[in-house]
C-alpha positions in Angstrom: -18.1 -45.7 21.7 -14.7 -44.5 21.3 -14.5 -40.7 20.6 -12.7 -40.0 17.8 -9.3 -38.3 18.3 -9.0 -35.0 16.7 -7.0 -31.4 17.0 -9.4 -29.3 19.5 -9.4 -25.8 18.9 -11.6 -22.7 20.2 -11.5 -19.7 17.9 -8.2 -19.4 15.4 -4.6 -20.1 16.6 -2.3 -17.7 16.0 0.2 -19.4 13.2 4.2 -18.9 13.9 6.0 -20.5 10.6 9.1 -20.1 8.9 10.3 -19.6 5.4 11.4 -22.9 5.1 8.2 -24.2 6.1 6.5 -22.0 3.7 8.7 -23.3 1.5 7.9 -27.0 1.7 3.7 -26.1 2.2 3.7 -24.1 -1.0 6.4 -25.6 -3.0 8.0 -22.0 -3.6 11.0 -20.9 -5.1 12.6 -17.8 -5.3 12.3 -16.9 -9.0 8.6 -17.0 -8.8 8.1 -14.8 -5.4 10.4 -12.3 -7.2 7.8 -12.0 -10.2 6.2 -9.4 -8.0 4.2 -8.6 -4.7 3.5 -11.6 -2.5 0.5 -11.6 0.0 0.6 -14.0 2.6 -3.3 -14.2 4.6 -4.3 -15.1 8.3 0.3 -14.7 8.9 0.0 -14.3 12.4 3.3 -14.3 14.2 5.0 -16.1 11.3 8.4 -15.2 10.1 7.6 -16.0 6.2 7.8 -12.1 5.3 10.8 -11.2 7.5 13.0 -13.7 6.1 11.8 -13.5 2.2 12.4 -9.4 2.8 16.6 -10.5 3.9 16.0 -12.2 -0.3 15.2 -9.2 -1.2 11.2 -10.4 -2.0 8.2 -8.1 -1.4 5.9 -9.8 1.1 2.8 -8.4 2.5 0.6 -9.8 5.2 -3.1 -9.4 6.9 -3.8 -10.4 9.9 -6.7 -9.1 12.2 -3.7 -9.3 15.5 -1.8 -6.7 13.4 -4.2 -4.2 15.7 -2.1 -4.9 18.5 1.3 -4.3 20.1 4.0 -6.1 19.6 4.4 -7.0 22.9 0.8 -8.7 23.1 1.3 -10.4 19.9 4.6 -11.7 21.2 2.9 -12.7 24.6 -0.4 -14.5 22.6 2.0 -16.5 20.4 4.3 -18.3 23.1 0.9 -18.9 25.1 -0.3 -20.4 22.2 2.8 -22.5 21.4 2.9 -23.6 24.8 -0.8 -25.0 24.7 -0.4 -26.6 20.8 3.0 -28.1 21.7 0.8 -29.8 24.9 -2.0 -30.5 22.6 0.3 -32.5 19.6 1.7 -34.4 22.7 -1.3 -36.1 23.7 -1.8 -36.7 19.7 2.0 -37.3 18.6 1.4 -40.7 17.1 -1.1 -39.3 14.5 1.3 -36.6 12.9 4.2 -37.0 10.4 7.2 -36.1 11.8 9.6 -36.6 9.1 9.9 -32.9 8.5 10.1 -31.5 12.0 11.8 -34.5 13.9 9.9 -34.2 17.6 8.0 -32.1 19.5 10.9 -30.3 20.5 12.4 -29.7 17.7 8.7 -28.4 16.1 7.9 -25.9 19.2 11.9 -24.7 19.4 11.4 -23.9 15.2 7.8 -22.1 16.5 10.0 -19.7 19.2 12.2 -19.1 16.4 9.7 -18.1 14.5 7.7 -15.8 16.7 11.2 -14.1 17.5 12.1 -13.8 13.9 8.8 -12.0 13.7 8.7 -9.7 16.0 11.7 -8.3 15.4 10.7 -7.2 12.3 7.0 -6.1 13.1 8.5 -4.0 16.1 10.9 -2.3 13.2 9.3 1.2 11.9 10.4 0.5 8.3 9.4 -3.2 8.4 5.3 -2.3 10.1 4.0 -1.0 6.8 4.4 -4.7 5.7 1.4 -5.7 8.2 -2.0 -4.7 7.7 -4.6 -5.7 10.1 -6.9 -6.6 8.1 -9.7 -10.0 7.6 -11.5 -12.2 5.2 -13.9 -12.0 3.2 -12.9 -8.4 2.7 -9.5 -6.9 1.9 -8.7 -3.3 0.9 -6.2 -3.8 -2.0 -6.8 -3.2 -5.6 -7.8 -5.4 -8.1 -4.9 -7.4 -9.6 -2.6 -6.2 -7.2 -0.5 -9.6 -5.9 1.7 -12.1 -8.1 1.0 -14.8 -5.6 -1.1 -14.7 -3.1 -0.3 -17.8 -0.5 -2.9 -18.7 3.1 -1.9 -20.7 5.4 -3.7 -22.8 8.2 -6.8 -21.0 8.0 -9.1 -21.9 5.1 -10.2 -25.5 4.9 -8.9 -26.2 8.6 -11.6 -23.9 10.3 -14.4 -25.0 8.4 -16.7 -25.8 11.8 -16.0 -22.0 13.0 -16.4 -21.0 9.1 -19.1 -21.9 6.7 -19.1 -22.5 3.1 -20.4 -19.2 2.7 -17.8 -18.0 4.1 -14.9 -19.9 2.1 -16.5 -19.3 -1.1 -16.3 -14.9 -0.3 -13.1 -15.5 0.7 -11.3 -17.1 -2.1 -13.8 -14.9 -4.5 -11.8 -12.5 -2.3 -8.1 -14.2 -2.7 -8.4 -14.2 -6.3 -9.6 -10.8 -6.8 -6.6 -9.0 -5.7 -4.5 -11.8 -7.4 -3.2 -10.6 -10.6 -4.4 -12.1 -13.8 -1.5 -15.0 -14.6 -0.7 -15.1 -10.5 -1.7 -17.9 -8.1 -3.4 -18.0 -5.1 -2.5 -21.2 -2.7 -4.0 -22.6 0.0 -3.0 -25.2 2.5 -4.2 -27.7 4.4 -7.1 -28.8 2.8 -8.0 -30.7 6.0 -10.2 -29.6 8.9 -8.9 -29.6 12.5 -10.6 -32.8 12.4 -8.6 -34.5 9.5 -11.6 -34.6 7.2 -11.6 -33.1 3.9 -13.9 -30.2 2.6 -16.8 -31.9 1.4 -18.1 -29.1 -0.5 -14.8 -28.5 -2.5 -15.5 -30.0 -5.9 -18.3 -26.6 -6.5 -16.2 -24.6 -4.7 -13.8 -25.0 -7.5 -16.3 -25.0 -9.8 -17.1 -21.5 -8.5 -13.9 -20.2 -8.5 -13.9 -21.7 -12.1 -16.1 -19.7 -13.0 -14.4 -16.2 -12.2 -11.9 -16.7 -14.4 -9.3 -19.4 -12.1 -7.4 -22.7 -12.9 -7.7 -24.7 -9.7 -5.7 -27.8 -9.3 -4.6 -29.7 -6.4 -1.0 -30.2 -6.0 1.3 -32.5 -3.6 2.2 -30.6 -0.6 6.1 -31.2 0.8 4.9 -30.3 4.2 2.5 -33.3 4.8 2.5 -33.0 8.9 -1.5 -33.3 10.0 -3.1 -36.6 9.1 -4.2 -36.7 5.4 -2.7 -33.4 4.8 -0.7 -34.2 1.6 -2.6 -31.7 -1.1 -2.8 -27.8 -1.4 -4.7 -25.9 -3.4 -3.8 -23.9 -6.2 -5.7 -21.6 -7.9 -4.6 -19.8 -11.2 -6.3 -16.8 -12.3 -6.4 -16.7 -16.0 
């Protein structure tokens, strides 16, 4: 029997994306990430909060790697974009390409990226942004975020996290989002390409606290089946 192809992946990757990307995952614009604080989950090295803070918009981010140096973040992040850029090689013909172009063009916007990043996490005034911090529990107030946006984390790691696990989380997510803010979530495909199974009483969890959840068309649809995100409106 064939094996099926699919993304392997040991533990969480550590995530390097830009604000355009975020951008075209989230469908954001700038009116609505000025409505107040923004909290972007599981960051990692990405730029996202660097580049909204040049607009002027109020980004924070949690990250457990926000322990460390920036000089072992920086060195984790181009091992890691070395091994995923090998990785999407061997798998090239399964992704959609019509946002980054090639492979080189999608690592060279990861370097960026991870630059972009550490510049601004190795900037005293700029640290107090990141807080090294991890689902299901975060330390901010109730009603604290306008929008609350996670990226490549949720949904994609569901064989490393259980269903447990994502319904805390999101529980958690909408918690500190403020009542009338949103929390998003993209993919909502595993590493294996498959959708949550367990999604429809998720939502109807979530539902329950007090949310709106809809799925909405992603402009970012790179990994195979990967054309929805999540969003979840807390009433």
């Amino acid at each position: 029997m064939k094996q099926t192809e699919h993304y392997d992946q040991i533990g969480v990757a550590m995530t390097c994306r830009g604000y355009a990307e975020y951008e075209r995952m989230f469908d954001l614009d700038e009116e609505a990430l000025r409505r107040g604080i923004v909290l972007d989950v599981a960051a990692g090295a990405s730029s996202f909060a660097a580049e909204a803070g040049r607009r002027g918009i109020d980004v924070v981010c949690v990250d457990p790697r926000y322990a460390q140096s920036p000089e072992q973040i920086g060195a984790e992040g181009l091992a890691e974009i070395g091994t995923s850029s090998e990785k999407l090689a061997r798998l090239a013909h399964r992704f959609d390409w019509s946002y980054y172009g090639d492979i080189e063009r999608h690592k060279a916007g990861r370097i960026q990226s991870l630059g972009l990043f550490l510049q601004d996490y190795a900037e005293p005034s700029s640290r107090s942004r990141y807080r090294a911090e991890h689902l299901p529990e975060l330390s901010f107030p109730d009603d604290t975020f306008s929008m609350v946006l996670c990226s490549h984390f949720l949904f994609l790691y569901r064989e490393q996290f259980d269903d447990a696990f994502h319904r805390a989380a999101l529980g958690e997510l909408l918690r500190v989002c403020r009542p009338g803010g949103e929390v998003r979530v993209y993919p909502l495909q595993s590493l294996r390409w498959e959708p949550y199974p367990e999604l429809p009483e998720l939502l109807a969890y979530l539902e329950s606290l007090g949310s709106t959840c809809t799925r909405k068309l992603s402009g970012l649809p790179f990994i195979p089946g990967s054309t929805e995100m999540l969003s979840i409106r807390k009433k």
